[in-house]
Wavefront OBJ file of the C-alpha trace (Angstrom):
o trace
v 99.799 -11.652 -184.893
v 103.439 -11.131 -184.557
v 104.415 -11.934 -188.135
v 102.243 -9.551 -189.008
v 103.342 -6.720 -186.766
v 106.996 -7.951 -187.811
v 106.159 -7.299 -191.816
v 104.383 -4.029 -191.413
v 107.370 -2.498 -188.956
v 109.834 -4.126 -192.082
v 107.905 -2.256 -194.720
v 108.383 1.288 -191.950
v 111.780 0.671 -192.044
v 112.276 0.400 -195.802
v 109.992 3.169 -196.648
v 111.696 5.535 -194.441
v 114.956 4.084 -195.737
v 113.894 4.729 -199.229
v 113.020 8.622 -198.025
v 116.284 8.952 -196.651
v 117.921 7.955 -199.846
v 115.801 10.367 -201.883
v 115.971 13.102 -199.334
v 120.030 12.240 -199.812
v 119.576 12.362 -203.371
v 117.708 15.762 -203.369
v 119.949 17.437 -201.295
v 122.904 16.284 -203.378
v 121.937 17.687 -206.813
v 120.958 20.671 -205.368
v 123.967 21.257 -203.506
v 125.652 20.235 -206.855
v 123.549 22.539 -208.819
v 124.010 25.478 -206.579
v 127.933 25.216 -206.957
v 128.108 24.768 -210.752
v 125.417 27.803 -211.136
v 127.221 30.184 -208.775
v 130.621 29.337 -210.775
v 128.829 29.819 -213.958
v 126.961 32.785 -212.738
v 130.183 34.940 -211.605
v 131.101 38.225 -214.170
v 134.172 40.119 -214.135
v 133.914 43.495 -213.175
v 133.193 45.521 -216.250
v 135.592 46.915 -218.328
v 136.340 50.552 -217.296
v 137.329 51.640 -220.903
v 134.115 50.387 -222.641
v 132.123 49.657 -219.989
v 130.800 46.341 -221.251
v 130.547 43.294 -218.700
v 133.485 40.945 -219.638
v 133.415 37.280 -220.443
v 132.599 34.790 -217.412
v 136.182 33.561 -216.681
v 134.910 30.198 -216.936
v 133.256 30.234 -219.824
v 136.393 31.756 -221.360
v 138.957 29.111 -220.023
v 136.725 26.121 -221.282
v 136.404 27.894 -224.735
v 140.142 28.702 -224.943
v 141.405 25.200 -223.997
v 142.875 23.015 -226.314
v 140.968 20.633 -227.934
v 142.826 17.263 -228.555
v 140.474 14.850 -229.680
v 142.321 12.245 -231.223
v 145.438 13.080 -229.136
v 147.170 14.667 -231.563
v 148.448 17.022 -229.217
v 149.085 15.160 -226.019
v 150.962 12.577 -229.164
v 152.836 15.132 -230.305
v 154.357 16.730 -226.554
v 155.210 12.792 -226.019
v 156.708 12.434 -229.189
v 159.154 15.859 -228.612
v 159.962 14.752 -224.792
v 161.105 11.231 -225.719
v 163.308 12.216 -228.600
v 164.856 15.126 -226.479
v 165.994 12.663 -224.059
v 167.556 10.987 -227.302
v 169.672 13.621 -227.813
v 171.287 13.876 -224.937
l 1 2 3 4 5 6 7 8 9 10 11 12 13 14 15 16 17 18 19 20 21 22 23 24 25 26 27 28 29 30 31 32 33 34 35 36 37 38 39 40 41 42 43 44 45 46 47 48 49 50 51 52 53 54 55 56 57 58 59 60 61 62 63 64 65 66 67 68 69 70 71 72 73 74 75 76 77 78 79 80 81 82 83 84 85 86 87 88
């Protein structure tokens, strides 16, 4: 009788563990997905010659970065530093 009391309060405790963690889970991605969306979601006030809405600012920075792939760039900065301290 009490082993089998024991195993079905064990199996209470892990389900309810397992809810936690989901509940957890839940609440994290949509905490996550509320932040990213209300970045995403913010306009710059429109333009007072044209009227038009501008660009999202974010969107704008990640399409104007650079781009360095293959580290060409980040290659190239290194490359300048190191044979400016050469000179000296």
């Amino acid at each position: 009788m009490n082993d089998e009391l024991r195993r079905i309060y064990d199996s209470v405790l892990l389900r309810e563990k397992r809810r936690k963690e989901l509940s957890n889970h839940r609440r994290n991605v949509a905490a996550i997905v509320d932040f990213a969306s209300s970045i995403l979601r913010r306009e710059e006030p429109k333009d007072q010659n044209t009227g038009v809405k501008g660009q999202n600012r974010t969107l704008q920075q990640i399409n104007n970065s650079m781009k360095d792939y293959r580290g060409t760039i980040a290659g190239e900065m290194f490359r300048q530093r190191f044979a400016s301290d050469k000179k000296m």
